[in-house]
DOGU-649034 format. One record per residue (C-alpha): residue number from 0; x, y, z. Coordinates in steps of 0.02 Angstrom, whole numbers, m for minus. Last residue first. Layout:
# DOGU-649034
{NUM; {X; Y; Z}}
...
This chain:
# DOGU-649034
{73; {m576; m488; m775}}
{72; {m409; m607; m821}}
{71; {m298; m478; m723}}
{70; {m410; m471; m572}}
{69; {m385; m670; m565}}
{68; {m201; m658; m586}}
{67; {m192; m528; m442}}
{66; {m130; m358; m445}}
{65; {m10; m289; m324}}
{64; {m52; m206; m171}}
{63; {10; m41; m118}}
{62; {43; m54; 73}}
{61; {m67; 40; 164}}
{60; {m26; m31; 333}}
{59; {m201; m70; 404}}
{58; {m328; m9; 259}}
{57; {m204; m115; 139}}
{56; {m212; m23; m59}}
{55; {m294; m77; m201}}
{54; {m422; m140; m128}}
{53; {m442; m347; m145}}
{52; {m624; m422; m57}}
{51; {m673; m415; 112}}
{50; {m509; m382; 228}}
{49; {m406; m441; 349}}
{48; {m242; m374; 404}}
{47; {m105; m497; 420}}
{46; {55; m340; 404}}
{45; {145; m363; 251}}
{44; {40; m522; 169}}
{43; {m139; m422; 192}}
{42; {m243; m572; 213}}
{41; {m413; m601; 91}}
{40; {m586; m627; 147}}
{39; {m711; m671; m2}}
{38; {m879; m615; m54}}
{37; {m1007; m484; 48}}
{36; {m1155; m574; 90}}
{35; {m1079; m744; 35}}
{34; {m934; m714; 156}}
{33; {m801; m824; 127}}
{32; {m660; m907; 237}}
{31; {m522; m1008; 160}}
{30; {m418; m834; 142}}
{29; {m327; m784; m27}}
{28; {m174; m681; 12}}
{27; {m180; m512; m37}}
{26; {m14; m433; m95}}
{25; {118; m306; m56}}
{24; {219; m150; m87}}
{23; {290; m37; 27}}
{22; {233; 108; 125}}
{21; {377; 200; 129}}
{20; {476; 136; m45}}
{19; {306; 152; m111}}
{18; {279; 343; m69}}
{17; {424; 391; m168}}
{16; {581; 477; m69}}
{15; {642; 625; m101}}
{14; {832; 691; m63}}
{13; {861; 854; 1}}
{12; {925; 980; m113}}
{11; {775; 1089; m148}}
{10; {723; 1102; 48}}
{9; {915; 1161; 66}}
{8; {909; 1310; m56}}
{7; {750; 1361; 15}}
{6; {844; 1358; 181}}
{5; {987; 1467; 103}}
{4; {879; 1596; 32}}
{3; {762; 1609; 198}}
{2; {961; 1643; 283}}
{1; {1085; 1574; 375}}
{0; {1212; 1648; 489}}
């Protein structure tokens, strides 16, 4: 018989896992299409989502994207 001690015990020795290693980690791919309303399209390399500009994270898959050269330099 188990008991609230021994579940508590269990919750504390189960293995975590970080939120990248679920999501993963990717990067926007530059798109030949602009908008010159809103700027330029980019591709979500994990999953081919589109999106205006580079978030920091995919609205499709929600990978974690990395940073790109160009943000680095601003």
């Amino acid at each position: 018989l188990y008991g609230p001690e021994d579940m508590i015990d269990a919750v504390i020795e189960a293995p975590t896992v970080s939120p990248d290693e679920v999501r993963g980690v990717g990067k926007w791919i530059p798109l030949d299409y602009s908008d010159e309303a809103y700027g330029n399209m980019y591709k979500c390399a994990k999953c081919g989502c589109s999106e205006i500009g580079e978030p920091n994270y995919c609205p499709n898959c929600g990978a974690k994207m990395e940073v790109s050269e160009d943000a680095r330099k601003n």
